[in-house]
Legacy VTK file of the C-alpha trace (Angstrom):
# vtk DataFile Version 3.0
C-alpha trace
ASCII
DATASET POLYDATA
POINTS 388 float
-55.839 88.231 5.518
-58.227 90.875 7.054
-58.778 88.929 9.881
-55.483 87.959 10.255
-54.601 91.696 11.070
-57.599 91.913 13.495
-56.404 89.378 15.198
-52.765 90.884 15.380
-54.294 94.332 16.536
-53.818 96.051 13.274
-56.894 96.922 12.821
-60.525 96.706 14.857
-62.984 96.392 12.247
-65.284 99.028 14.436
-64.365 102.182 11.820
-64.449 102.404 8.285
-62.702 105.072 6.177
-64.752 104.677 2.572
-63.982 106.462 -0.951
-63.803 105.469 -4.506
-61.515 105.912 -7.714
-61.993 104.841 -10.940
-59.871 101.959 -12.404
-59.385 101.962 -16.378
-60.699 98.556 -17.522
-58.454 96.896 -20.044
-60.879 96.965 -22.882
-60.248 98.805 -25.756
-60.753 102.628 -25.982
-63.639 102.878 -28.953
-65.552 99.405 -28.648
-68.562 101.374 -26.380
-72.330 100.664 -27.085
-74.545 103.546 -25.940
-78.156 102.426 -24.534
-79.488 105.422 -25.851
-78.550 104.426 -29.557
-79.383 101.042 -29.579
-83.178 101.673 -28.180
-83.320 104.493 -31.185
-81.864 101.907 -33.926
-84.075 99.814 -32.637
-87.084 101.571 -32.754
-86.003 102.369 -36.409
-86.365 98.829 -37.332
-89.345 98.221 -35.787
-90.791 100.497 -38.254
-88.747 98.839 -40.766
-90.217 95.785 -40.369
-93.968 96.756 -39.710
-93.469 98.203 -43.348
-91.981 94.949 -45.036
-94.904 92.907 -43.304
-97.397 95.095 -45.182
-94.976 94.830 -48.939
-95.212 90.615 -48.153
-97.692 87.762 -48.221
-101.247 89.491 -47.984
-102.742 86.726 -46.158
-99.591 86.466 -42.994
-99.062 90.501 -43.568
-102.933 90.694 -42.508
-102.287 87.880 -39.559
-99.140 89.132 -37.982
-99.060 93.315 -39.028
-99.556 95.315 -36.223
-101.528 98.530 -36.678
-100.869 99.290 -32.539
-96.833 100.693 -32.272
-96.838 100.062 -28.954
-96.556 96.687 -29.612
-93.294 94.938 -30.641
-92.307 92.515 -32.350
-90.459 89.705 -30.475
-87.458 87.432 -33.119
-89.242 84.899 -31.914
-92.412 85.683 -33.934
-90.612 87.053 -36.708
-88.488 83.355 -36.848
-92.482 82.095 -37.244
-93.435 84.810 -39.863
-90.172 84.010 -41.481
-90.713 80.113 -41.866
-94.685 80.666 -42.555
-93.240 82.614 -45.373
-90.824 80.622 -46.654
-93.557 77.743 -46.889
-96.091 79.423 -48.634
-93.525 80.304 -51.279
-92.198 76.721 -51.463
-95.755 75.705 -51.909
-96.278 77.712 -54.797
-96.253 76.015 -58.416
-93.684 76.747 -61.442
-94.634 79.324 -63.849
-92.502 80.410 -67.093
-94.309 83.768 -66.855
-91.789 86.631 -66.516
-94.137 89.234 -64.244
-94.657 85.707 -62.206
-91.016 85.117 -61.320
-89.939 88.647 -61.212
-92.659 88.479 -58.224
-91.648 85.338 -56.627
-88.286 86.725 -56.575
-89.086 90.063 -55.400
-90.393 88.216 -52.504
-87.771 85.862 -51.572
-85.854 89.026 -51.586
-88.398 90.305 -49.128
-88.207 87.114 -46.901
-83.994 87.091 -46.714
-84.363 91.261 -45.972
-86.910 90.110 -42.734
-84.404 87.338 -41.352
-81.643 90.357 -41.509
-83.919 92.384 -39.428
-84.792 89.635 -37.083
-81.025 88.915 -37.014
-80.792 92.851 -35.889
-83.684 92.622 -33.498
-81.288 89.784 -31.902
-78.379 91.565 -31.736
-80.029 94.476 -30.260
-81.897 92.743 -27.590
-78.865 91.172 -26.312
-76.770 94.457 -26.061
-79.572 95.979 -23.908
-79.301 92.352 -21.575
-75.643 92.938 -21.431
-76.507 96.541 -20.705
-79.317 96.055 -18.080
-79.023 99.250 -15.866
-76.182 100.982 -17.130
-75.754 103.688 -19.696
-73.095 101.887 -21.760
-70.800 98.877 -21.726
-67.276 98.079 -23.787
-67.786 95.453 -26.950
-64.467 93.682 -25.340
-65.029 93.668 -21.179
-68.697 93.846 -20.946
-68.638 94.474 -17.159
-67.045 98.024 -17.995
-68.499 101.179 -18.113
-67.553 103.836 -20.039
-66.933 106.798 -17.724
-64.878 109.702 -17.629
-61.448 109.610 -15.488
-59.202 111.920 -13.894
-56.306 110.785 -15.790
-56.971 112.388 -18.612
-54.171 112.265 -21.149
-56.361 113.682 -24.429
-57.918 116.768 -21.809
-60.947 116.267 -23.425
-63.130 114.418 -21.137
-63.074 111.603 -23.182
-64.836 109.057 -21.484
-63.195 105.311 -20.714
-64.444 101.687 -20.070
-63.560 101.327 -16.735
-64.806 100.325 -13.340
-66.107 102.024 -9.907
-63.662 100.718 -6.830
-64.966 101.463 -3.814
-62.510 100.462 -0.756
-62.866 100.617 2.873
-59.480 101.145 4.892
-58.700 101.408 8.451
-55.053 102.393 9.476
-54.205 102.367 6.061
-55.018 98.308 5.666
-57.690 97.577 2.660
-60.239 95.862 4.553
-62.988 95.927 2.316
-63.451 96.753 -1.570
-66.143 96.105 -4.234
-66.846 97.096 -8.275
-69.454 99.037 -9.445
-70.652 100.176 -12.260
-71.832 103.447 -11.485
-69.720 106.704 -12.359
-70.691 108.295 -9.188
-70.645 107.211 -5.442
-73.426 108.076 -3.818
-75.764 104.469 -4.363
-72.662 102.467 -3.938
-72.349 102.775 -0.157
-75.498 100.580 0.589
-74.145 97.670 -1.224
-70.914 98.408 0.150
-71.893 97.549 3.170
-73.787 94.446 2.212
-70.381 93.352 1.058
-68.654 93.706 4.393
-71.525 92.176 6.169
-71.431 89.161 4.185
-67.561 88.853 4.555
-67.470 89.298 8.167
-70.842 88.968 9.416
-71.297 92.303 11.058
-71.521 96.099 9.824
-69.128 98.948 11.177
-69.360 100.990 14.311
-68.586 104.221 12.703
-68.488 105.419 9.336
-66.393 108.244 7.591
-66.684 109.308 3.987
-66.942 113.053 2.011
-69.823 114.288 0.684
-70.326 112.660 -2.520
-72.041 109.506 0.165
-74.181 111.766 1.931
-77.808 111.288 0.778
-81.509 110.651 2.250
-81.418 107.287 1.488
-77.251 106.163 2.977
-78.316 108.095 6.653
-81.624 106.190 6.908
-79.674 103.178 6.393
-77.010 103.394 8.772
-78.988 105.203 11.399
-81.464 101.866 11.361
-78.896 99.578 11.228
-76.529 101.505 14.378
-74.071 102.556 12.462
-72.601 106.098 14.062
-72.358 108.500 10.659
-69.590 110.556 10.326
-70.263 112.088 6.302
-70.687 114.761 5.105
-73.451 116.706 3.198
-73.547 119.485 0.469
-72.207 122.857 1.095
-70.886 121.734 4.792
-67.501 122.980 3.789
-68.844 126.001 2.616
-70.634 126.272 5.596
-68.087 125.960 7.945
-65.748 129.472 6.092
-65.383 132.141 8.345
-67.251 134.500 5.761
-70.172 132.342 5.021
-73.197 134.408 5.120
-76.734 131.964 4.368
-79.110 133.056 1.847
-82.170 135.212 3.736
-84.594 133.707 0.594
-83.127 130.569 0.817
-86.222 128.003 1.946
-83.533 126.351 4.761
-83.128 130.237 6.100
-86.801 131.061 6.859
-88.264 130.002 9.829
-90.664 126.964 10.296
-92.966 126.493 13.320
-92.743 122.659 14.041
-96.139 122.777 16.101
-98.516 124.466 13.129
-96.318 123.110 10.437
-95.844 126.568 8.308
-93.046 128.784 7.197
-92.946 132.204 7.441
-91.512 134.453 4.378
-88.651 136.941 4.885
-91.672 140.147 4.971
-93.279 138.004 7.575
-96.093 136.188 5.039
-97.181 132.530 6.406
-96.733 129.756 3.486
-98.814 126.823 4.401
-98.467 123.178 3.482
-100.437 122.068 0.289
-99.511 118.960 -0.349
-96.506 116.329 -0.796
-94.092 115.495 -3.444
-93.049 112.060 -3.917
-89.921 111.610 -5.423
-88.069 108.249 -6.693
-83.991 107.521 -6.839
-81.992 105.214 -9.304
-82.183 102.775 -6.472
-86.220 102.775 -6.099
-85.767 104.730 -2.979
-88.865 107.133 -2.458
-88.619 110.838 -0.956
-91.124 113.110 0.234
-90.767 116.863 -0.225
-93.253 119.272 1.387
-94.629 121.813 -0.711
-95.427 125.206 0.864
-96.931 128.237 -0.775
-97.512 131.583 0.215
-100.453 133.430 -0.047
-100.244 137.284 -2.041
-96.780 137.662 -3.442
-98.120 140.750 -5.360
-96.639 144.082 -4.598
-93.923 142.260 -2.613
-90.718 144.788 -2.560
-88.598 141.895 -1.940
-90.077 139.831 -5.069
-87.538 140.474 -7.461
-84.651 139.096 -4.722
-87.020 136.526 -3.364
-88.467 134.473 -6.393
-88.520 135.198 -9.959
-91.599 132.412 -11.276
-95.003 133.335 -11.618
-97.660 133.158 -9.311
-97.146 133.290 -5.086
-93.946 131.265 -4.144
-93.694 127.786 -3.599
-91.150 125.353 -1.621
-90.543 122.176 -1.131
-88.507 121.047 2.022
-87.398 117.352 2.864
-88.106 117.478 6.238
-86.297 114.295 7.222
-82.877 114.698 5.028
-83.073 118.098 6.717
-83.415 116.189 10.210
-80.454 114.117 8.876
-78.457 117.011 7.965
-78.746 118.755 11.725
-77.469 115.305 13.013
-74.310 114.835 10.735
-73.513 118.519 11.100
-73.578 117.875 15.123
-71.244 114.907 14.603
-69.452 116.261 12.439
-68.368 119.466 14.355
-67.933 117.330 17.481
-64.479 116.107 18.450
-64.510 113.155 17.611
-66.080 114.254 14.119
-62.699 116.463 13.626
-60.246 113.200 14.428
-62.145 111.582 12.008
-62.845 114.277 9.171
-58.690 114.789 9.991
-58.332 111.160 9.472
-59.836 110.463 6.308
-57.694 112.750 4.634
-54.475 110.084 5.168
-56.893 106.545 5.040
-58.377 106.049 1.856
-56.652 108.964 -0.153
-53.749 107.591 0.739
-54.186 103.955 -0.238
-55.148 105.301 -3.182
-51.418 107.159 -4.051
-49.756 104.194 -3.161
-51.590 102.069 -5.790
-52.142 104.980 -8.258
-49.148 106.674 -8.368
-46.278 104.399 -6.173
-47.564 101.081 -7.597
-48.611 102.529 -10.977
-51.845 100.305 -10.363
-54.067 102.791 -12.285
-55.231 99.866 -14.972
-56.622 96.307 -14.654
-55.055 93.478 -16.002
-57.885 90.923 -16.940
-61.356 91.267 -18.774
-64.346 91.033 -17.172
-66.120 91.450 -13.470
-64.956 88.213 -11.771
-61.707 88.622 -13.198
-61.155 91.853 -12.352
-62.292 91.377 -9.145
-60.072 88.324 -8.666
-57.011 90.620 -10.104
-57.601 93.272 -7.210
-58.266 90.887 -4.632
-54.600 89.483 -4.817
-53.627 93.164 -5.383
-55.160 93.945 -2.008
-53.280 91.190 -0.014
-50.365 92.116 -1.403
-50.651 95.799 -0.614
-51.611 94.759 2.919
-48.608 91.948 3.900
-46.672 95.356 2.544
-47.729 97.792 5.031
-47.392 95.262 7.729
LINES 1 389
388 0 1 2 3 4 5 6 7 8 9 10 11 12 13 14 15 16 17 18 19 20 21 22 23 24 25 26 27 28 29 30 31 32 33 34 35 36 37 38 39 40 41 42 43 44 45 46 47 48 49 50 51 52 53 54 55 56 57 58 59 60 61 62 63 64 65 66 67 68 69 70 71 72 73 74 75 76 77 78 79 80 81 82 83 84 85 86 87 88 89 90 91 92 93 94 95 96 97 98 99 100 101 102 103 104 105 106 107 108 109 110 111 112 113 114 115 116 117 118 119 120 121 122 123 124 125 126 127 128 129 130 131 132 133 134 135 136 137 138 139 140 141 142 143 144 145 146 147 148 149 150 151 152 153 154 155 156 157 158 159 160 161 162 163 164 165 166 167 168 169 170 171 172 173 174 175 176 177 178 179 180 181 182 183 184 185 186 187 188 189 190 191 192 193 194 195 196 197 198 199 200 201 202 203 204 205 206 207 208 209 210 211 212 213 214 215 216 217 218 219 220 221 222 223 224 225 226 227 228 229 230 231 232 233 234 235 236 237 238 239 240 241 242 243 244 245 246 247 248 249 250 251 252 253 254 255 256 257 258 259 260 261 262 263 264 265 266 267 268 269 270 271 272 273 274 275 276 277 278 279 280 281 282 283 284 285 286 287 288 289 290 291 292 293 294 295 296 297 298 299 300 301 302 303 304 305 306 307 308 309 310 311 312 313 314 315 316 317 318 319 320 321 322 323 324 325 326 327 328 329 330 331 332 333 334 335 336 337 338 339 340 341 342 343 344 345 346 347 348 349 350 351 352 353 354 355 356 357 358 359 360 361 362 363 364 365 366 367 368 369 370 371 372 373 374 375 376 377 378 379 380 381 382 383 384 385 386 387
């Protein structure tokens, strides 16, 4: 359909307008499993069962107990342990002694109490498979995420299972969209253009998006890969009002010399370079941050306004996000950054009230990721043979 409307001079495929919303999955409200409590459940029965080995069998508690709690258990050892278990009580003669059965039964009591906890150990394992980067996940659409929503009908913040949509537009046509699981945008955009690459075999000319995109990581990309950025960075609004006045103590404020690599403090102090901080992102992406210290902050009159830790001041500047920074605030203050930052107000915003609010498209019909995908896909042709 896309490239029917490139073909028709609808649209060019050369700029993409790019923003997200959050779609309410159709999954239940209170079916959510939190990562956080099934690795602390499961931890608890780890200990569990390291103390029933040691109440069991001397001669398998001695084999299979492990003294080190760094090492787990795995339900396919315990399924061995179990079986051993059950065998050396099968093995075991009749007795008409009372102390004698109370025993044996005391331990086949033990053995059914260890296949419940493997059973657990099972159950847990696969919720953190099904969970595998994410936070949390919905019992009955386990490609949700529970996240909170702007339609909000409690005004609690109560969070929702419910899915990422990121969309590309150009004149208003959907050209591009893709799930994620994230509650935030700013490691979708990477992917997002893997996704248009692989449906049309080429990336963008131009890119426009707000600031919630606008990281280290997204302007590396599309600067290696040609694409001409047009997004914005934190506090770029607030640095374009007519009353903005920077920070003097702010490390961006105080002046660097390039050539000798040192800053110079707001009472005219050189801070020199000591060393680099390396830094890693939810997408494995490393940073480095110079650090930068000055020498005697003591007896400083501007101390108290300046810095308030210990010691002689210390900064750390990302030299190359700030590079990136100076090059999307050119663009973006340029005219043809204005059209655009203009234009993106009415592209994707505006798709997004006409399924929202016009369509009352604001929750999916199906369960699960290909599904749901699937469901918007037809969604999106539809909205598109509309506007045409």
């Amino acid at each position: 359909m896309v490239l029917v409307l490139a073909d028709k001079g609808f649209i060019s495929l050369d700029v993409e307008y790019i923003d997200g919303t959050k779609i309410e999955s159709k999954a239940n409200k209170y079916t959510f499993v939190w990562r956080k409590t099934v690795e602390r459940n499961r931890t608890r029965l780890m200990d569990k069962i390291r103390i029933l080995l040691e109440q069991v069998d001397e001669a398998i508690a001695q084999e299979n107990s492990i003294k080190d709690t760094s090492v787990e258990f795995t339900s396919c050892r315990l399924s061995d342990i179990v079986d051993e278990l059950k065998e050396a009580l099968e093995r075991q003669p009749a007795t008409k002694d009372k102390e004698e059965k109370k025993a044996l039964r005391k331990k086949k009591k033990q053995v059914r109490e260890l296949e419940g906890y493997r059973d657990k150990l099972i159950e847990y394992d696969n919720h953190l498979d099904t969970l595998g980067e994410r936070n949390s996940y919905s019992k009955t659409d386990p490609g949700a995420t529970f996240m909170r929503m702007k339609e909000d009908a409690m005004k609690n913040g109560q969070t929702k299972p419910g899915y990422n949509l990121q969309i590309g537009t150009e004149n208003q046509f959907i050209t591009d969209f893709r799930l994620f699981p994230n509650p935030t945008d700013t490691l979708t955009l990477i992917p997002f253009f893997h996704s248009f690459q692989y449906r049309y075999n080429r990336l963008p000319n131009i890119c426009v998006a707000d600031s919630g995109y606008g990281s280290e990581e997204n302007y590396r990309f599309m600067q290696e890969n040609g694409i001409e950025a047009f997004i914005k960075y934190n506090y770029f609004h607030k640095e374009q009002r007519p009353r903005y006045t920077p920070n003097p103590f702010h490390a961006e404020s105080l002046h660097y010399n390039e050539g000798e690599d040192y800053y110079v403090c707001p009472m005219g102090q050189h801070m020199n370079r000591i060393g680099t901080k390396r830094d890693k992102t939810a997408s494995g992406y490393i940073t480095e941050s110079a650090r930068y210290k000055a020498k005697r902050c003591e007896g400083c009159p501007l101390r108290g306004s300046c810095f308030k830790a210990r010691g002689n001041r210390i900064i750390e500047v990302n030299h190359r996000l700030n590079q990136y920074k100076r090059q999307a605030r050119e663009r973006l203050l340029s005219e043809e950054g204005i059209k655009h930052r203009g234009r993106r107000c009415i592209e994707p915003e505006a798709v997004f009230g006409q399924i929202k609010y016009n369509m009352a498209y604001r929750r999916f019909r199906h369960v699960g990721e290909d599904k749901v995908t699937m469901d918007f896909a037809f969604f999106a042709i539809a909205f598109n043979i509309k506007k045409m």
